[in-house]
Biopython code that builds the backbone (N, CA, C, O; Angstrom):
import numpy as np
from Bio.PDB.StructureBuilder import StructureBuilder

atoms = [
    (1, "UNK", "N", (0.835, -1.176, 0.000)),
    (1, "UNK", "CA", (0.000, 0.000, 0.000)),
    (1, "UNK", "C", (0.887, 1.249, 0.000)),
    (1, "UNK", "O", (1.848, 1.282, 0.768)),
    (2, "UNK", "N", (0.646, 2.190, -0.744)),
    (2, "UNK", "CA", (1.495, 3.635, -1.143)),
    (2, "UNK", "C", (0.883, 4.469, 0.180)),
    (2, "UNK", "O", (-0.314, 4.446, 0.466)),
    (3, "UNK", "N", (2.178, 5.414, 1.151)),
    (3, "UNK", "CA", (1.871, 6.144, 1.674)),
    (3, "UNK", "C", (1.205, 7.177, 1.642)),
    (3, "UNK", "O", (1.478, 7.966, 0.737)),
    (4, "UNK", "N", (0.274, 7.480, 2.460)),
    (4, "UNK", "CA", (-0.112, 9.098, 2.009)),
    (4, "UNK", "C", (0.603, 10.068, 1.986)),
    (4, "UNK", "O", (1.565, 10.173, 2.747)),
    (5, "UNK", "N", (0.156, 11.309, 0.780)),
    (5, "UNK", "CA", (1.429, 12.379, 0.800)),
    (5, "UNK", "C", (0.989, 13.328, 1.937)),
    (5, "UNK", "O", (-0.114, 13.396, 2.480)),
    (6, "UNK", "N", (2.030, 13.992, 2.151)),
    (6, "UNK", "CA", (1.824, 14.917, 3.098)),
    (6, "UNK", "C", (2.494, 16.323, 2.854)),
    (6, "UNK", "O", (3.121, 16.422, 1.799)),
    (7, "UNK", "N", (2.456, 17.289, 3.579)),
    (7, "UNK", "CA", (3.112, 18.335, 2.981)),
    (7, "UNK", "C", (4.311, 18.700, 4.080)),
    (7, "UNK", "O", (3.987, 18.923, 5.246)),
    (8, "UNK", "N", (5.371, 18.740, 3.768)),
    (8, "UNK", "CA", (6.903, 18.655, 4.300)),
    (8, "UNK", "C", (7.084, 20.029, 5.194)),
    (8, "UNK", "O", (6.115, 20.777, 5.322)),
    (9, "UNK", "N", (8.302, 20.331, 5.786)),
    (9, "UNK", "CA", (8.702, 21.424, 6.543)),
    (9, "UNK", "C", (8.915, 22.577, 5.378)),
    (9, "UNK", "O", (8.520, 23.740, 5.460)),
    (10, "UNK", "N", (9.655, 21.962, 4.236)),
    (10, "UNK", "CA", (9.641, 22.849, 3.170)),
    (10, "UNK", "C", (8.432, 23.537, 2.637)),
    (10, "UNK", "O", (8.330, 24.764, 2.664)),
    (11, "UNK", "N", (7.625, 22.842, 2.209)),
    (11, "UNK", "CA", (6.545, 23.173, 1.864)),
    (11, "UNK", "C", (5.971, 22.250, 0.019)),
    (11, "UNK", "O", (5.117, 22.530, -0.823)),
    (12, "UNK", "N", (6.879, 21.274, 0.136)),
    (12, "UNK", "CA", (6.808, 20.729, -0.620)),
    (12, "UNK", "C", (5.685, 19.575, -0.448)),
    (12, "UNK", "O", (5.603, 19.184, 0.716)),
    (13, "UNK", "N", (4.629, 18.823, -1.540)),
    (13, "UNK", "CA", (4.358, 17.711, -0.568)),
    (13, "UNK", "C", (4.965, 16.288, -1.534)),
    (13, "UNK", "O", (5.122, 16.198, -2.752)),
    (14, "UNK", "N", (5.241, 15.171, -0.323)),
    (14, "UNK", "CA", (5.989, 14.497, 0.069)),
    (14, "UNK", "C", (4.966, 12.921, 0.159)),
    (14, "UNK", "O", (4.054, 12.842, 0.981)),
    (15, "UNK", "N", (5.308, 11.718, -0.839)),
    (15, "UNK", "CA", (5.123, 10.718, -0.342)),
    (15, "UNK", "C", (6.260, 9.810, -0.202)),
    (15, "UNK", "O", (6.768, 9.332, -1.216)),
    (16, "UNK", "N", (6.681, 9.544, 0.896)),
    (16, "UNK", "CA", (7.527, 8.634, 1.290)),
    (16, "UNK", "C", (7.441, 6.857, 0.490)),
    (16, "UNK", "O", (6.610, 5.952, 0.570)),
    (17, "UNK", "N", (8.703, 7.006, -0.218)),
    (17, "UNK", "CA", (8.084, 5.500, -0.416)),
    (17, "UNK", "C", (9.280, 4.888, 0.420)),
    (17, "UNK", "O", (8.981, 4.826, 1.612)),
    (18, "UNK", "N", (10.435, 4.460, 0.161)),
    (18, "UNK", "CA", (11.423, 3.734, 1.052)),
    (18, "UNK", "C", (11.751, 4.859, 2.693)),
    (18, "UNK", "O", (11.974, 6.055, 2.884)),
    (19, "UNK", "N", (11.605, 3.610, 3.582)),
    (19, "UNK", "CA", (12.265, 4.441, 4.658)),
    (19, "UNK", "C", (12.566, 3.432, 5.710)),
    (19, "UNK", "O", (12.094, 2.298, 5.622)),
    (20, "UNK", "N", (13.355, 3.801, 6.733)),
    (20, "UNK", "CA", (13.995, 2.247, 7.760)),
    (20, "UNK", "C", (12.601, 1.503, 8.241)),
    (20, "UNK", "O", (12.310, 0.338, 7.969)),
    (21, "UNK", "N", (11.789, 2.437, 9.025)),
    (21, "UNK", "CA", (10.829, 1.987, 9.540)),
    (21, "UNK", "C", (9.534, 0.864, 8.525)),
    (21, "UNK", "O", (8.733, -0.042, 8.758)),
    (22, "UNK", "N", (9.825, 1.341, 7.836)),
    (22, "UNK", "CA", (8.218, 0.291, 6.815)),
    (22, "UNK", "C", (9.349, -0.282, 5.629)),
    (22, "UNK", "O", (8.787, -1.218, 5.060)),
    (23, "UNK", "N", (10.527, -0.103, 5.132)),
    (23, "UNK", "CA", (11.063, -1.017, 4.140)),
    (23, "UNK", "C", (12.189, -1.944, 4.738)),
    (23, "UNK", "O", (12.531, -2.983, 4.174)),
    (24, "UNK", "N", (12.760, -1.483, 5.954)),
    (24, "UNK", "CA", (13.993, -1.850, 6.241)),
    (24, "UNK", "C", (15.548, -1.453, 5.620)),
    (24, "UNK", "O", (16.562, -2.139, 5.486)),
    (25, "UNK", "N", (15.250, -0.032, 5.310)),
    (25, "UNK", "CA", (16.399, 0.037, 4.892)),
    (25, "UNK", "C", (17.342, 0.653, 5.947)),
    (25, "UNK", "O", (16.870, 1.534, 6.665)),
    (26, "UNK", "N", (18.575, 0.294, 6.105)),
    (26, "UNK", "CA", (18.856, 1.332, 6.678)),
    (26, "UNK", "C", (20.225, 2.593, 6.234)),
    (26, "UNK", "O", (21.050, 2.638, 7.147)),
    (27, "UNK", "N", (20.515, 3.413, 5.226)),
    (27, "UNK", "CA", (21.255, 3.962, 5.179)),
    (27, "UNK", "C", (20.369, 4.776, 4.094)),
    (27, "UNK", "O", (21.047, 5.379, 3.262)),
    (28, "UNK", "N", (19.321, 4.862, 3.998)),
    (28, "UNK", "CA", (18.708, 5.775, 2.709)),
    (28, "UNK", "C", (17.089, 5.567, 2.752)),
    (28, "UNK", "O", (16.371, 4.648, 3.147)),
    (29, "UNK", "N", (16.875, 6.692, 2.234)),
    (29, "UNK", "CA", (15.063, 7.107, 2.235)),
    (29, "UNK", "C", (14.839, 7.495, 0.912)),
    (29, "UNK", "O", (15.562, 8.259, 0.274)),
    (30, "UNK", "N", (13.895, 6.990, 0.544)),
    (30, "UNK", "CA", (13.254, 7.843, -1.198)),
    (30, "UNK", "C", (12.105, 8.211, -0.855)),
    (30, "UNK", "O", (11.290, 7.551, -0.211)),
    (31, "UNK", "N", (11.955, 9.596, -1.391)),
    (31, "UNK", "CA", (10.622, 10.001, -1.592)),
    (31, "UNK", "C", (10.314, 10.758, -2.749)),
    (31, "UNK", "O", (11.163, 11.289, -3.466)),
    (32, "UNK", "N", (8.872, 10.807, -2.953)),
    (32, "UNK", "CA", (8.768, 11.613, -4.011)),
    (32, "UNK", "C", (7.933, 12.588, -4.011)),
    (32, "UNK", "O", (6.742, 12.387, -3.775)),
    (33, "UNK", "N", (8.538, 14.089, -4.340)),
    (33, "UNK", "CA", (7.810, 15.264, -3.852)),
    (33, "UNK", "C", (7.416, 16.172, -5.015)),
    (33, "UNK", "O", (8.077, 16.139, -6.053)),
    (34, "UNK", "N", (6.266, 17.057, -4.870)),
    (34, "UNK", "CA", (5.557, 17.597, -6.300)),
    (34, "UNK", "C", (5.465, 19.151, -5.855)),
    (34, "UNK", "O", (4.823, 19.810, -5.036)),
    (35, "UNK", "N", (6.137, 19.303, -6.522)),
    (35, "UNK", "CA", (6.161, 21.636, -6.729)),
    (35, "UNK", "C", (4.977, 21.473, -7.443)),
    (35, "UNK", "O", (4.968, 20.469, -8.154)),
    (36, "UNK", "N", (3.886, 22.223, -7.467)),
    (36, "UNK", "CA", (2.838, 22.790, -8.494)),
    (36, "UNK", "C", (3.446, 23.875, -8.883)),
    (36, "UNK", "O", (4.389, 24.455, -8.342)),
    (37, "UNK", "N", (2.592, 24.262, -10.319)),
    (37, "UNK", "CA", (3.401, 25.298, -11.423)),
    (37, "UNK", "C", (3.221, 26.807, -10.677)),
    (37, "UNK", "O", (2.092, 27.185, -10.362)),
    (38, "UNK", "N", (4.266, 27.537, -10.449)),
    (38, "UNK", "CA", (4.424, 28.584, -10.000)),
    (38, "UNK", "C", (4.844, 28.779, -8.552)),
    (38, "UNK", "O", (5.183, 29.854, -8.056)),
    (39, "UNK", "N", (4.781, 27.642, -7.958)),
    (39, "UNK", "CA", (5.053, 27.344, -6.273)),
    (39, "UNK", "C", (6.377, 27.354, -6.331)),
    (39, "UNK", "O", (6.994, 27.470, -7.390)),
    (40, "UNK", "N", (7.125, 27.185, -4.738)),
    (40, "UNK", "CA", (8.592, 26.975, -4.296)),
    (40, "UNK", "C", (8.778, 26.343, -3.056)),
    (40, "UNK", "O", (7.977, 26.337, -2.121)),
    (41, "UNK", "N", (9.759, 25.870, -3.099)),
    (41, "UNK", "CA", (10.162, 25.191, -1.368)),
    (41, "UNK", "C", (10.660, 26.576, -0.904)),
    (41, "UNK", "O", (10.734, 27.594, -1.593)),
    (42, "UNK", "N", (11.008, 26.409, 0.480)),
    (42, "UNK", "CA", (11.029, 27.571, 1.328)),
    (42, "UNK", "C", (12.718, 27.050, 1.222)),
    (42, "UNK", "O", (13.007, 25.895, 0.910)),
    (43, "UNK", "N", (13.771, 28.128, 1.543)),
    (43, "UNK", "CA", (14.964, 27.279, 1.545)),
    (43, "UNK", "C", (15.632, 26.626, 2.390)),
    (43, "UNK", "O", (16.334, 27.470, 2.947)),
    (44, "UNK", "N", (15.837, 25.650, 2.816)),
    (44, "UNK", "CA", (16.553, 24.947, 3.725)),
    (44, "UNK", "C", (17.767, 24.150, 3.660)),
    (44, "UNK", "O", (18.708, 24.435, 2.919)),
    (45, "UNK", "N", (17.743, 23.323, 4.305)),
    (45, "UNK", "CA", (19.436, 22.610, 4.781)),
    (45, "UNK", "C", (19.135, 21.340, 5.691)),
    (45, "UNK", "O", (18.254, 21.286, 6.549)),
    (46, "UNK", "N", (20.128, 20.207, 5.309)),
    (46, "UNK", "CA", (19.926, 19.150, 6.119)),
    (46, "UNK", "C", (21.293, 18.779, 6.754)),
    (46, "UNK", "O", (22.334, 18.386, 6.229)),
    (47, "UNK", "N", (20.955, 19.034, 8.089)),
    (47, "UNK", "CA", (22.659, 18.807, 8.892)),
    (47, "UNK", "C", (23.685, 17.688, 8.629)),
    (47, "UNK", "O", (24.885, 17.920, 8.481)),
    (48, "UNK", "N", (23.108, 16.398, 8.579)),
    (48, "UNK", "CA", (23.287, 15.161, 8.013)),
    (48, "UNK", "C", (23.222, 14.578, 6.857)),
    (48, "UNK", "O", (24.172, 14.196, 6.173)),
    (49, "UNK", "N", (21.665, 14.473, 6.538)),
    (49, "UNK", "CA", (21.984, 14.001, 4.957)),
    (49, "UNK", "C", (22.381, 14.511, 4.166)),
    (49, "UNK", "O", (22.387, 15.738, 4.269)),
    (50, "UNK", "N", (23.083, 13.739, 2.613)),
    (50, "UNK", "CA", (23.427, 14.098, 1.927)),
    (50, "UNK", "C", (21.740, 13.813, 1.070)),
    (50, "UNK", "O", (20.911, 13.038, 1.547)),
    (51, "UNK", "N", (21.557, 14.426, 0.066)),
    (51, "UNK", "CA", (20.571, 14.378, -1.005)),
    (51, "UNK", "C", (20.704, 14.156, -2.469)),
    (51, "UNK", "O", (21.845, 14.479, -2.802)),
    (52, "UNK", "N", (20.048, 13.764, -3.411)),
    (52, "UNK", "CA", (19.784, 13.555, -4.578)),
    (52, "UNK", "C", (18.681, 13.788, -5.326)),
    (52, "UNK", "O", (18.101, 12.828, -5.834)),
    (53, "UNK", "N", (18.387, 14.617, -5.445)),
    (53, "UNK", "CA", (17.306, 15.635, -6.730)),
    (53, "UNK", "C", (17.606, 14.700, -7.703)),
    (53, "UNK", "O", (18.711, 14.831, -8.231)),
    (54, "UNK", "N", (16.549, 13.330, -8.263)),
    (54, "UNK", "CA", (16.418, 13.127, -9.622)),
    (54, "UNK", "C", (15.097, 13.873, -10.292)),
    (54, "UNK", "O", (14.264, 13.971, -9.391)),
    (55, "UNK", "N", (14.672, 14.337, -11.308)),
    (55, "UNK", "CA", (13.481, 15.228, -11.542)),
    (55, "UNK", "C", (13.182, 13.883, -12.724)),
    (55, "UNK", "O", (13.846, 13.296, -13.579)),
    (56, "UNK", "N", (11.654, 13.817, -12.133)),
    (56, "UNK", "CA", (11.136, 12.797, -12.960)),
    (56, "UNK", "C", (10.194, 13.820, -13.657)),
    (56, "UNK", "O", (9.573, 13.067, -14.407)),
    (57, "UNK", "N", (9.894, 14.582, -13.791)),
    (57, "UNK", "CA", (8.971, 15.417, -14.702)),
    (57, "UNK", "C", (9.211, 16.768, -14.267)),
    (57, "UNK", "O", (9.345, 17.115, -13.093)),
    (58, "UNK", "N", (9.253, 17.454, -15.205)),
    (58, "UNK", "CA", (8.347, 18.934, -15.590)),
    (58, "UNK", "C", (9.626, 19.850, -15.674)),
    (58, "UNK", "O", (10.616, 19.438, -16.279)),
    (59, "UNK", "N", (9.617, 20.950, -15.140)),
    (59, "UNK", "CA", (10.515, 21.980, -15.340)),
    (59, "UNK", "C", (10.746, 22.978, -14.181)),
    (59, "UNK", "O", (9.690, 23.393, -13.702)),
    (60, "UNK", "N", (11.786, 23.423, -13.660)),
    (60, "UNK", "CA", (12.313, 24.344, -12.709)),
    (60, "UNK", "C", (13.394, 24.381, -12.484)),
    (60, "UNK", "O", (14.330, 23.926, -13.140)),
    (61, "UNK", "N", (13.393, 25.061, -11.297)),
    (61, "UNK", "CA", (15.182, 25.552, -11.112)),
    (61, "UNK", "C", (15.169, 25.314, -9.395)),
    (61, "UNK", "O", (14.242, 25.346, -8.586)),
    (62, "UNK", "N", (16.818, 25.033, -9.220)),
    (62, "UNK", "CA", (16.718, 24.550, -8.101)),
    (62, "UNK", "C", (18.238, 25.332, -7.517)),
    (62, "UNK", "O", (19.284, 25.138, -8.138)),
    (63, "UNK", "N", (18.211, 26.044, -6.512)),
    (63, "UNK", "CA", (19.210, 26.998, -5.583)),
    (63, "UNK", "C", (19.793, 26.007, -5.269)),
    (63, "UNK", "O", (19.076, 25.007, -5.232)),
    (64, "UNK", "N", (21.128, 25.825, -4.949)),
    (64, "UNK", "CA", (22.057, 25.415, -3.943)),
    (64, "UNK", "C", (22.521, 26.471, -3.715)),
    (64, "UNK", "O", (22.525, 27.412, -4.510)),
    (65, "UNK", "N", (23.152, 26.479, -2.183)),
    (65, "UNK", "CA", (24.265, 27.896, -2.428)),
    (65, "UNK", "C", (23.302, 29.231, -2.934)),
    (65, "UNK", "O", (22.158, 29.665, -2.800)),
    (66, "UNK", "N", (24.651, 29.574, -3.637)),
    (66, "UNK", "CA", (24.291, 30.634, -4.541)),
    (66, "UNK", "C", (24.477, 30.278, -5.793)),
    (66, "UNK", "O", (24.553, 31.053, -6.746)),
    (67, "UNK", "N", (24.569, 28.866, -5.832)),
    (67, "UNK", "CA", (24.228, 28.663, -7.542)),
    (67, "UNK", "C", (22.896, 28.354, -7.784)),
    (67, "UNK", "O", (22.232, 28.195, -6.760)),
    (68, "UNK", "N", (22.313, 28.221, -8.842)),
    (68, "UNK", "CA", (20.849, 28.246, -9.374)),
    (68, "UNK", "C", (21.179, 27.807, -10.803)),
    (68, "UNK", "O", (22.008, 28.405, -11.488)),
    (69, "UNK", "N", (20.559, 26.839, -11.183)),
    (69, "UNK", "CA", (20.253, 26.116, -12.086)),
    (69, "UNK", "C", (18.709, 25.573, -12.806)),
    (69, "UNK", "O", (17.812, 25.313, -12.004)),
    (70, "UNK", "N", (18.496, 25.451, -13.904)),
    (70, "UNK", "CA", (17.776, 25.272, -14.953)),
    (70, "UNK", "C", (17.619, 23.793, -14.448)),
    (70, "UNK", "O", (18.668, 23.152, -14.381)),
    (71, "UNK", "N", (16.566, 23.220, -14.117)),
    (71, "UNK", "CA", (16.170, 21.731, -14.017)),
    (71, "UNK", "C", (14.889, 21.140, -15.221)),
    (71, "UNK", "O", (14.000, 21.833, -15.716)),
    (72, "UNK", "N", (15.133, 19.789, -15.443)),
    (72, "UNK", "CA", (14.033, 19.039, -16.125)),
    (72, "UNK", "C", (14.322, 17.445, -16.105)),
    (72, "UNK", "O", (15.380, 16.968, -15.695)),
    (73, "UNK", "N", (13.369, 16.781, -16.542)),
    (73, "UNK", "CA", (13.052, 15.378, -16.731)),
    (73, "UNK", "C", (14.407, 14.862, -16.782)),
    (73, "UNK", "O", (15.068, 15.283, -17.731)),
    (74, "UNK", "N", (14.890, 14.181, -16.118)),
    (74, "UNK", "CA", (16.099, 13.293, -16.034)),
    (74, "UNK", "C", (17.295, 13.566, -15.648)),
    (74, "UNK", "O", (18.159, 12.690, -15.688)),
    (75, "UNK", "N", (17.711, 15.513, -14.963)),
    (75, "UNK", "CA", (18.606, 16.013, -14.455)),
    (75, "UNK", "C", (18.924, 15.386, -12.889)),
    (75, "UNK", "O", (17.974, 14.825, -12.344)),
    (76, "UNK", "N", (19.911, 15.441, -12.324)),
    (76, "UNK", "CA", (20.086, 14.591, -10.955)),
    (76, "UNK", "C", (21.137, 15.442, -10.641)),
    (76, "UNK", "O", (22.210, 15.633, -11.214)),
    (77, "UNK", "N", (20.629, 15.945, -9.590)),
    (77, "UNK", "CA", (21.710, 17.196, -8.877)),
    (77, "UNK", "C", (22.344, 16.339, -7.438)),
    (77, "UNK", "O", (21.887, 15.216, -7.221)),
    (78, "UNK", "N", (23.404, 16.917, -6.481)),
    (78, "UNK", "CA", (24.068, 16.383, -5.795)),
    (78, "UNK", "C", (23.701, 17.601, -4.564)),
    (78, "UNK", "O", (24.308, 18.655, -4.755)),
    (79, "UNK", "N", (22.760, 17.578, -3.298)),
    (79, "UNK", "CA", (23.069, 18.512, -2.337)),
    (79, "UNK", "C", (23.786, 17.702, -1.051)),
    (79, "UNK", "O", (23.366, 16.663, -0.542)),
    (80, "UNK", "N", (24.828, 18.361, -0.715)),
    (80, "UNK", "CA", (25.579, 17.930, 0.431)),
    (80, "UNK", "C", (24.898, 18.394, 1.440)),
    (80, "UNK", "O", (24.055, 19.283, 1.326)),
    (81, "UNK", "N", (25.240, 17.772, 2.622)),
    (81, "UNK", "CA", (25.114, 18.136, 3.961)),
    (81, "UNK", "C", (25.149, 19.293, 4.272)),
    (81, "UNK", "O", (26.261, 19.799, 4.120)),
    (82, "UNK", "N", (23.953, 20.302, 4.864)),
    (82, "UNK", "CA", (24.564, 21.667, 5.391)),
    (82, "UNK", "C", (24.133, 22.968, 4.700)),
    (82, "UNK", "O", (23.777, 24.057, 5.150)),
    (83, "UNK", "N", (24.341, 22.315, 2.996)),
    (83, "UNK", "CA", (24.358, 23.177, 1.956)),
    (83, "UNK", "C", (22.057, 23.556, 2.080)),
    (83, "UNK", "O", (21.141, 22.831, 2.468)),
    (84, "UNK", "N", (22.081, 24.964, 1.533)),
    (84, "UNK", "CA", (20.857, 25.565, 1.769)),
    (84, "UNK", "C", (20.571, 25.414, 0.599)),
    (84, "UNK", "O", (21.408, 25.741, -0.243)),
    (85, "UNK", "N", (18.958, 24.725, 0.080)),
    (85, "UNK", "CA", (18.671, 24.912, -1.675)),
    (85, "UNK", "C", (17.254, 24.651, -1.041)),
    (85, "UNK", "O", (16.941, 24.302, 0.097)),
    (86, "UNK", "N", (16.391, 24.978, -2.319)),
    (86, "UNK", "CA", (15.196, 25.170, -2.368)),
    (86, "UNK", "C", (14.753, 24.878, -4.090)),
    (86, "UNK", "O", (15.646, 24.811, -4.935)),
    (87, "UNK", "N", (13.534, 24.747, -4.404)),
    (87, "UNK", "CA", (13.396, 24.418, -5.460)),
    (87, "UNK", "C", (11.828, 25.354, -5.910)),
    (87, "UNK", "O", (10.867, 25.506, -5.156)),
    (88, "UNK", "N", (11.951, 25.877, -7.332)),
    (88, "UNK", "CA", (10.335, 25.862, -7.822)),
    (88, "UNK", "C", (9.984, 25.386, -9.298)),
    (88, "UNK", "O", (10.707, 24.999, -10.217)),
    (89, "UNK", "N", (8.643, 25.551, -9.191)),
    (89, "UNK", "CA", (8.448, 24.631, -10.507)),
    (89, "UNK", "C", (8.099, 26.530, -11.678)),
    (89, "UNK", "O", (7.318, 27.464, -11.496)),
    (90, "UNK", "N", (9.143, 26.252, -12.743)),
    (90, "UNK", "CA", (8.730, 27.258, -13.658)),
    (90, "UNK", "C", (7.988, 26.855, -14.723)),
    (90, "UNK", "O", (7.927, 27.761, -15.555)),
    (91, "UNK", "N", (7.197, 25.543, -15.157)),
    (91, "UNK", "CA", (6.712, 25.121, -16.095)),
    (91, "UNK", "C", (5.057, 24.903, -16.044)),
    (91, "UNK", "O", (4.452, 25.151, -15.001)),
    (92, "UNK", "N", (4.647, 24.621, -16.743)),
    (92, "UNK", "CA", (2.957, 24.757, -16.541)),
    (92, "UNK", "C", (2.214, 23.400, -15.989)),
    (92, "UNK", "O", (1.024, 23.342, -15.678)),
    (93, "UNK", "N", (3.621, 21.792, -15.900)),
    (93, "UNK", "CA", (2.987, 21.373, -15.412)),
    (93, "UNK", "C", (3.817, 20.897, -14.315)),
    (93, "UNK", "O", (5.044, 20.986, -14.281)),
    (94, "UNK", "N", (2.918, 20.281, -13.238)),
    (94, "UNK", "CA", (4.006, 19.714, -11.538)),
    (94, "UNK", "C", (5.363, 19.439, -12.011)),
    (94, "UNK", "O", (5.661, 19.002, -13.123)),
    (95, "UNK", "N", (6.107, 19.721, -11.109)),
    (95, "UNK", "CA", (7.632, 19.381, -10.975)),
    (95, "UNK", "C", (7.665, 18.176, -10.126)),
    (95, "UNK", "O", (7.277, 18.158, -8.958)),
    (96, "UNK", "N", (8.114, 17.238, -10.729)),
    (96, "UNK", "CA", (8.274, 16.029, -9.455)),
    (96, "UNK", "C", (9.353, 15.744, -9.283)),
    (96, "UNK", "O", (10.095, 15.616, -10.256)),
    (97, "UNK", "N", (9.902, 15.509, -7.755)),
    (97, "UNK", "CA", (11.344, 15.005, -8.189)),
    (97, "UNK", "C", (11.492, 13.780, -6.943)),
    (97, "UNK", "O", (10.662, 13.512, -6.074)),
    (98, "UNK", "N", (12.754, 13.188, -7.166)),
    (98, "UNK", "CA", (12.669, 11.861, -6.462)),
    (98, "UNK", "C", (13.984, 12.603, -5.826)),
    (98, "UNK", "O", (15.029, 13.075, -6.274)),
    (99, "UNK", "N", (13.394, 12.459, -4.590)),
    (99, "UNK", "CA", (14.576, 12.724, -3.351)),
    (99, "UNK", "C", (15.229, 11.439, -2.785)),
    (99, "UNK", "O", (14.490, 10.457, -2.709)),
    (100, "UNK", "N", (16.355, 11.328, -2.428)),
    (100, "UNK", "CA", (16.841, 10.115, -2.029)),
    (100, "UNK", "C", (17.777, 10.730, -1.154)),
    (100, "UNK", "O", (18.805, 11.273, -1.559)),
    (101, "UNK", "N", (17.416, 10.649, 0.123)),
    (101, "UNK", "CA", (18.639, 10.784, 1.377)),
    (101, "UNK", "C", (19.205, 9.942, 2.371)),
    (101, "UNK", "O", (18.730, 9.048, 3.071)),
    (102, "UNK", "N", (20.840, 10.668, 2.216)),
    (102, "UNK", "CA", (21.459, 9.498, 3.407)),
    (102, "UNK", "C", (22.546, 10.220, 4.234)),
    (102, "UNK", "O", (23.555, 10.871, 3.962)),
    (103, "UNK", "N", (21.831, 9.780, 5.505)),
    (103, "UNK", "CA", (21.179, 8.959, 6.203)),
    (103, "UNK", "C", (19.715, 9.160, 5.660)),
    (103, "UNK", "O", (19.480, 9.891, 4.698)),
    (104, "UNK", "N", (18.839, 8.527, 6.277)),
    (104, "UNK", "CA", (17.232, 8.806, 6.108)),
    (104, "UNK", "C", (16.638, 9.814, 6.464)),
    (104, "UNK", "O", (17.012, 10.093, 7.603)),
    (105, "UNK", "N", (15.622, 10.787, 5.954)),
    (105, "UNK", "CA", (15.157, 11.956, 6.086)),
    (105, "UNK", "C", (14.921, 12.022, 7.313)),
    (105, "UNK", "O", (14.163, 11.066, 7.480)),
    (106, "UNK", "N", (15.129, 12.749, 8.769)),
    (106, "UNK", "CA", (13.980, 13.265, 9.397)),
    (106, "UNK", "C", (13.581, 14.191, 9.410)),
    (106, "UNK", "O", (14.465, 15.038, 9.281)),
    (107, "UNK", "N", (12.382, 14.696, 9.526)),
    (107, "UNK", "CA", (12.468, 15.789, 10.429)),
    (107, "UNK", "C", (13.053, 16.843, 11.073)),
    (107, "UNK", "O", (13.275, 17.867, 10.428)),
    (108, "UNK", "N", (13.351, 16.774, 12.259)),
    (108, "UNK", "CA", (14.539, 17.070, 13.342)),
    (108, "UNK", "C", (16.420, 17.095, 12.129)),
    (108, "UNK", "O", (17.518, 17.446, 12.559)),
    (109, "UNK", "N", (16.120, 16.624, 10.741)),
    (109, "UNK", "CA", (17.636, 17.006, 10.670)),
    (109, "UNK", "C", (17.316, 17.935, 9.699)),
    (109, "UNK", "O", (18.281, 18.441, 9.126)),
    (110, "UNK", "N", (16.121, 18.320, 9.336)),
    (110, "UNK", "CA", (15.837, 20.001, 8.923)),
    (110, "UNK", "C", (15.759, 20.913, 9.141)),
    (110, "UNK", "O", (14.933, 21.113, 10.032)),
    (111, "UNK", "N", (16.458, 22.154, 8.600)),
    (111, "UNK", "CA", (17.030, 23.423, 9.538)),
    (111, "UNK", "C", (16.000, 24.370, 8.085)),
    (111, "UNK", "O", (16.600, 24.675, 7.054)),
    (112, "UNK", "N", (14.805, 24.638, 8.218)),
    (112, "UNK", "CA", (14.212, 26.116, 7.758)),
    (112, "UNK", "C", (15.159, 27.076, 7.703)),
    (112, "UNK", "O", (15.944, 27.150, 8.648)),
    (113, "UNK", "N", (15.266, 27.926, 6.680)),
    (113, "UNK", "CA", (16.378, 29.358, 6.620)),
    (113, "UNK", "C", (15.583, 29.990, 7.142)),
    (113, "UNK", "O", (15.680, 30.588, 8.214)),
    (114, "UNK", "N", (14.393, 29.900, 6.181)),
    (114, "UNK", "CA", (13.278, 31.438, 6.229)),
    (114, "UNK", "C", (12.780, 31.493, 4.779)),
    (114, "UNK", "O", (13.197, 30.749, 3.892)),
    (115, "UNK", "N", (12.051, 32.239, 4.656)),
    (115, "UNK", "CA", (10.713, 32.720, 3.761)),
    (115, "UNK", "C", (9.452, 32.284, 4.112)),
    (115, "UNK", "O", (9.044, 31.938, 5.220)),
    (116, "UNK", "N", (8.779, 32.347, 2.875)),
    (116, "UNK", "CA", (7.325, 31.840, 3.081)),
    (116, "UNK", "C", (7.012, 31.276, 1.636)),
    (116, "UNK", "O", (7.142, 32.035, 0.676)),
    (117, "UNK", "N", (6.579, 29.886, 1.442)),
    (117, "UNK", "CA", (6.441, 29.066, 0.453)),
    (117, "UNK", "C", (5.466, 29.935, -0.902)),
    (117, "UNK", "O", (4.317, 30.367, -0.809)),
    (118, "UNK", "N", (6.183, 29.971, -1.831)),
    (118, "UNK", "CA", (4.924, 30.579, -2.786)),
    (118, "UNK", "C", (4.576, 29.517, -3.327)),
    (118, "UNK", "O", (3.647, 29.511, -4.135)),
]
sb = StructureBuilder()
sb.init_structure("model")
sb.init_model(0)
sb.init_chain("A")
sb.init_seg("    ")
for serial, (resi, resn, name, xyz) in enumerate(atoms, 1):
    if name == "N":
        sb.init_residue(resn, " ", resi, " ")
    sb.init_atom(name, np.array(xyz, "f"), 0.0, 1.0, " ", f" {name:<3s}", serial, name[0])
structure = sb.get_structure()
């Protein structure tokens, strides 16, 4: 049975599919999260995990740092530990992208910068 999505600290929403607790994994989490067209994550940072932005559909751009980049269907970005990025969708239809973190996502290892989600 597929988890329900939910909507994240970012402001992204979020269905968890791999995670320690319900797959047994233990060194990595996948999920998969959907920008609607014109929306953004708020920007943040994960103390621990490292991350992997694969974009399974649509179009946007995604902050690390102070770099900013052009994203679409099959791009796979690298965010380290620490590093602050945020994402929005510039295309007319959802941005989806497959997050994969390690260690496993929590919660508690998300640090909010600031803004307010458009």
């Amino acid at each position: 049975m597929r988890p329900e999505p939910y909507v994240t600290l970012d402001g992204s929403t979020v269905t968890e599919l791999i995670r320690p607790e319900t797959e047994g994994s233990r060194n990595l989490s996948v999920a998969q999260a959907v920008i609607q067209p014109g929306r953004s994550t708020l920007p943040h940072s994960h103390r621990n995990s490292e991350e992997v932005y694969y974009v399974i559909q649509g179009q946007g751009t995604l902050r690390i740092g102070a770099r900013q980049v052009e994203i679409s269907s099959g791009d796979a970005l690298l965010i380290r530990p620490g590093q602050e990025h945020s994402a929005a969708c510039i295309g007319a239809s959802p941005l989806v992208i497959l997050c994969l973190c390690a260690p496993p996502y929590e919660h508690e290892d998300t640090q909010v910068i600031g803004g307010v989600v458009t």
